[in-house]
C-alpha positions in Angstrom: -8.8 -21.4 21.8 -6.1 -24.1 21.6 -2.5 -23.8 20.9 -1.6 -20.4 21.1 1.8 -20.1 22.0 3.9 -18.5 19.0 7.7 -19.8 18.1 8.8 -16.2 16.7 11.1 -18.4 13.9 7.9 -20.2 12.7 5.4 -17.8 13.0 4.5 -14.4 11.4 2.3 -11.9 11.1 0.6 -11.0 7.8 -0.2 -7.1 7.4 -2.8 -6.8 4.7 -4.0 -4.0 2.9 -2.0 -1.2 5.4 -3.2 2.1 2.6 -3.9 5.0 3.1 -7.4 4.7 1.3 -8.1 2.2 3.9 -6.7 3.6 7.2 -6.2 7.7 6.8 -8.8 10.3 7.2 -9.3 11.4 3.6 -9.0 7.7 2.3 -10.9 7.0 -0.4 -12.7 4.1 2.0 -11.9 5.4 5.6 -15.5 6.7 5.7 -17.0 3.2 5.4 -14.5 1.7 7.8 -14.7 4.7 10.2 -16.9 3.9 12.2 -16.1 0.1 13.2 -12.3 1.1 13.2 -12.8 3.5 15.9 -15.1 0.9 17.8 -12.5 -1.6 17.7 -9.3 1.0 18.5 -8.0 -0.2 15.1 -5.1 2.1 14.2 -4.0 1.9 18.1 -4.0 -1.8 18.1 -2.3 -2.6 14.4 0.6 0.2 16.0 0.3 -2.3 18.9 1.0 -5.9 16.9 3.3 -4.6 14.7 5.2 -3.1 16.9 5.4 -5.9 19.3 5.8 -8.4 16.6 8.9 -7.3 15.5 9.9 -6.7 19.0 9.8 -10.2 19.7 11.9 -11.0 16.1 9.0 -12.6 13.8 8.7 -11.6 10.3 5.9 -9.8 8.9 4.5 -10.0 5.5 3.0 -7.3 3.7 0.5 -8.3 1.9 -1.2 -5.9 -0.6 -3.8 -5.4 -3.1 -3.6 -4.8 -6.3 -2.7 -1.0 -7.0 -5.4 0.2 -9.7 -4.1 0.9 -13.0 -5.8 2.3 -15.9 -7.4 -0.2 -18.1 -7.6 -2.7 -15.3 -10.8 -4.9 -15.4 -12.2 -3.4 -18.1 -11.5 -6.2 -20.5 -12.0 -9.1 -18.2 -14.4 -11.5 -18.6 -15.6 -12.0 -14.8 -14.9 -9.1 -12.5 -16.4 -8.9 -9.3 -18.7 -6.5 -8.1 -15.8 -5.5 -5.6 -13.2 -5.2 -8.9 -15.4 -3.0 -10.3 -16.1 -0.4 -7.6 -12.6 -0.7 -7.3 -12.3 0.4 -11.1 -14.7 2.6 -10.9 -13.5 4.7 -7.5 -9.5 3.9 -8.6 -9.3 2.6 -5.4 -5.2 2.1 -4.1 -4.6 3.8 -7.5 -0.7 3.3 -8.3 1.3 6.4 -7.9 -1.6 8.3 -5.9 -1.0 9.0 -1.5 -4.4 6.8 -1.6 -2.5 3.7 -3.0 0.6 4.5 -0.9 1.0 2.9 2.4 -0.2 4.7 5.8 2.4 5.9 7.0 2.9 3.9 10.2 2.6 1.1 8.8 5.6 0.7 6.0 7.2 -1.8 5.2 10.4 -1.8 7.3 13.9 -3.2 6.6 13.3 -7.0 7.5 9.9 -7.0 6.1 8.9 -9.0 3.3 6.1 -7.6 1.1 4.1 -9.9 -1.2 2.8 -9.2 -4.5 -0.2 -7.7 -5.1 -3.4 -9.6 -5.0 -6.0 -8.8 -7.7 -9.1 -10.1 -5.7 -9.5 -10.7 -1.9 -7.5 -13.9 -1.7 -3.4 -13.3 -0.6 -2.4 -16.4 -2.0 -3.8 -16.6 -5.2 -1.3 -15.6 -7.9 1.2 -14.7 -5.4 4.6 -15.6 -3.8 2.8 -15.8 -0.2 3.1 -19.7 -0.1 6.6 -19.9 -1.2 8.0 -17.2 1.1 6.6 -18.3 3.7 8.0 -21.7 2.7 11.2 -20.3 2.5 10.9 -18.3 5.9 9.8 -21.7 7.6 6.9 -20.4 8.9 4.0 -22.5 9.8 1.8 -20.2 11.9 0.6 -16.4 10.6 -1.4 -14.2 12.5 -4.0 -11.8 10.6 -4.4 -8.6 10.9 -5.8 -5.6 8.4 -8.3 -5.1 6.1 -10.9 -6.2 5.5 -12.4 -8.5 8.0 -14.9 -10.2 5.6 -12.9 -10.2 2.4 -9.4 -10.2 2.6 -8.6 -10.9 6.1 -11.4 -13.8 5.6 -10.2 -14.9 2.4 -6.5 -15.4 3.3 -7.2 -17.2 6.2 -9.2 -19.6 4.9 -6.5 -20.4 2.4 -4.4 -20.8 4.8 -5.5 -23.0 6.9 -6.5 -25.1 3.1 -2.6 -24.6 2.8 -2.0 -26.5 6.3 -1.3 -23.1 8.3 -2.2 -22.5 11.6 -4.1 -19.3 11.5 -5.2 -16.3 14.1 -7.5 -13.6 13.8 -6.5 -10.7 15.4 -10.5 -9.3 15.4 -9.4 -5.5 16.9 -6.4 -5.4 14.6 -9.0 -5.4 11.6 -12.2 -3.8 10.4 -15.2 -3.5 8.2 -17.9 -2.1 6.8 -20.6 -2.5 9.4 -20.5 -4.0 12.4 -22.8 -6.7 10.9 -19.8 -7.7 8.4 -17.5 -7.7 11.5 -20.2 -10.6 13.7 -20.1 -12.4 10.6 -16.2 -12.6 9.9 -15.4 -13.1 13.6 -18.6 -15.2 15.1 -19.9 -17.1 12.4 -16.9 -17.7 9.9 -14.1 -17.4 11.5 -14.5 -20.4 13.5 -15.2 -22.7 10.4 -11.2 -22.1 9.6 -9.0 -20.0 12.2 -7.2 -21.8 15.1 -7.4 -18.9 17.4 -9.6 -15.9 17.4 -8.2 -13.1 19.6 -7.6 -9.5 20.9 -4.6 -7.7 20.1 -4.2 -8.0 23.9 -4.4 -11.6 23.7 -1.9 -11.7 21.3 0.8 -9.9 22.9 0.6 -11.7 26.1 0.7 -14.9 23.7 3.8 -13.3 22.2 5.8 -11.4 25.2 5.2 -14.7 27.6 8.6 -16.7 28.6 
């Protein structure tokens, strides 16, 4: 695709979701994810763009879900069917190793971690639009879980939000490889600038 040379000042990748219930053997979701993460070289690839991101001095952004609580969703009006597996698996649950972060991917000195999202959306009741703001970034680069929802999600706001957005689609996973076509074939184009390897990436961010 167009435009995808990277000003490290203005541009930033945006880490979502990096828990252990997500990426570690014994994660309360690594079996679903299993399978298409090991297709794609996931964990190899997010030690790849992370690495090399900070290498070449742009920010990252953690961006996480909402740690479950005890009495969360119970009372609300509208959860979603995700919300409620969530609440009923205590999925990232606060204070558990499942809700901590995997280990290779914590947040590191100069990183900037968002607050949580409740849903799938990383903007929505957050502070990801005003530190990013701040940071003057203009461009963010996606990578983490889930493809489909919150990968999806964010990037369509986004690009809503006047951002120029990349999907990193081997930096990311799902639950099927059906869910993964869909985020990265048929969606991804309707919002995302760029759609690209973590290869293509960090030739995009290591050229002169």
């Amino acid at each position: 695709m167009k435009n995808t040379s990277y000003i490290k000042e203005h541009t930033a990748l945006l880490l979502v979701d990096p828990y252990n219930d997500f990426l570690s053997e014994g994660g309360k979701l690594w079996p679903l994810v299993e399978g298409v993460a090991r297709e794609v070289g996931l964990l190899d690839n997010l030690r790849t763009i992370t690495t090399v991101a900070r290498s070449a001095g742009m920010r990252v952004f953690i961006v996480p879900h909402r740690r479950w609580e005890p009495g969360d969703y119970e009372s609300w009006a509208h959860p979603s069917p995700d919300q409620i597996a969530v609440g009923r698996k205590q999925v990232f649950a606060k204070g558990t190793w499942g809700g901590d972060w995997y280990p290779d991917f914590a947040p590191q000195a100069d990183d900037i971690v968002i607050k949580e999202h409740w849903a799938q959306n990383g903007f929505a009741n957050t502070d990801l639009d005003f530190l990013l703001k701040q940071h003057g970034i203009d461009k963010v680069i996606m990578a983490g879980m889930l493809a489909n929802t919150c990968i999806e999600a964010t990037g369509r706001y986004a690009m809503e939000l006047g951002y120029h957005v990349t999907l990193v689609k081997d930096a990311t996973a799902a639950f099927s490889t059906e869910r993964m076509h869909a985020a990265h074939v048929l969606n991804g184009p309707n919002f995302a600038h760029a759609i690209l390897t973590t290869a293509e990436v960090v030739a995009a961010l290591t050229a002169e």
